[in-house]
C-alpha positions in Angstrom: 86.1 -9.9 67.6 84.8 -6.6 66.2 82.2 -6.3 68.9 84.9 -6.0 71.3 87.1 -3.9 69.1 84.5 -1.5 68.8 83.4 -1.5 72.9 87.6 -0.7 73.4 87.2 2.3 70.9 83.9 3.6 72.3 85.2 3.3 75.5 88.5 5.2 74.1 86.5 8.1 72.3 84.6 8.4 75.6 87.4 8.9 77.5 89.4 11.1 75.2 85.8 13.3 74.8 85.3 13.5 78.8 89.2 14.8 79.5 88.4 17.1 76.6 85.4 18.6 78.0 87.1 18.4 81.5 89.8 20.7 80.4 87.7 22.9 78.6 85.2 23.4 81.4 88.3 24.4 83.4 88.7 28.4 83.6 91.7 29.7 81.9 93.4 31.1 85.0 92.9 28.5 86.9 95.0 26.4 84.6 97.5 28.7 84.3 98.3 29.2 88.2 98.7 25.4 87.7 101.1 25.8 85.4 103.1 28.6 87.3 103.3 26.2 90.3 104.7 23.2 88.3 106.8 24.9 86.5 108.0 26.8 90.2 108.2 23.1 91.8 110.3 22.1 89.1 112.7 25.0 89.3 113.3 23.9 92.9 113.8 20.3 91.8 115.9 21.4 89.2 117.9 23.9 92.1 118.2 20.7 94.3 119.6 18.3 92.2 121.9 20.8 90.7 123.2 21.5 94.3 123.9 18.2 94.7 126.0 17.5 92.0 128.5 20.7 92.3 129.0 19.9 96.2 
């Protein structure tokens, strides 16, 4: 029982720790033209769906 407990956090910490790093090792503008171009594709979502309801 703990030996499995503590492979599921180690595994956890591991993860968390590598998506951490991940991000980090990511530059700065990079992430935020991501950003720009989600938040544009939702805008168009949101301009879709809102056309659809008023017609």
């Amino acid at each position: 029982m703990p030996s499995s407990f503590q492979r599921a956090t180690n595994s956890i910490s591991f993860f968390g720790n590598s998506g951490f790093d991940l991000i980090v090792s990511i530059p700065l503008s990079e992430r935020v033209i991501n950003t720009i171009m989600l938040f544009i594709f939702c805008l168009f979502i949101i301009e879709d769906f809102m056309q659809a309801v008023y017609v």
